[in-house]
N, C-alpha and C positions, 0 to 999 in steps of 0.2 A: 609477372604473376601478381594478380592484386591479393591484398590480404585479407583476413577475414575480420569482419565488422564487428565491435565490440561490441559488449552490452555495457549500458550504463549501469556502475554497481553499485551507486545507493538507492537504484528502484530496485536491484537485483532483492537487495534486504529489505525493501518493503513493501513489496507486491509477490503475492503468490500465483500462479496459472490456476485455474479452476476449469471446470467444461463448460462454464457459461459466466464467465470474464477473470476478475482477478479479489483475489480476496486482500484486503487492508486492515491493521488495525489502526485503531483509534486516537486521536492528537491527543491532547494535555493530559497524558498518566503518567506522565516519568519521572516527575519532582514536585517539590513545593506544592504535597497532594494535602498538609494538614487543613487550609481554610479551605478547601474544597469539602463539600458535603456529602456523608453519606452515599447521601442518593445520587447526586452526581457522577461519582467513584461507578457505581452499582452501573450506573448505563453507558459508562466507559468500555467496561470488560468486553472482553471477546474478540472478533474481527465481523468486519462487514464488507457487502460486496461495492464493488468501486463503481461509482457512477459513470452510466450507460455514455455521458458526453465526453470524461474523460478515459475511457476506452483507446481512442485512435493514439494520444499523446504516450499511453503506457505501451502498447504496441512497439509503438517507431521505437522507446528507449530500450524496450526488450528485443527487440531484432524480432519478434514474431511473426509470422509468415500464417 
């Protein structure tokens, strides 16, 4: 009986499923935010959706079908 394929789970925590790919948030917010700017900060926030190339690579690590 073969077993069932894992998912990889540090994409698990940072890739979401959406209806038209996967949603991400943003690199350098976690520390060492004081010499960072403002505005920097500001265009940090949120999540974004994960680029259309790397699609295939987050697929395979999510088992998605």
């Amino acid at each position: 009986m073969a077993s069932k394929a894992k998912v990889h789970s540090g994409a698990a925590k940072r890739f979401k499923k959406t209806a038209s790919g996967y949603k991400h948030k943003h690199a350098n917010k976690s520390h060492i935010l004081t010499k960072m700017t403002t505005k920097r900060k500001r265009q940090l926030r949120g999540t974004e959706q994960l680029n259309a190339a790397d699609k295939p690579l987050v697929d395979r690590m999510l088992r998605a079908n």
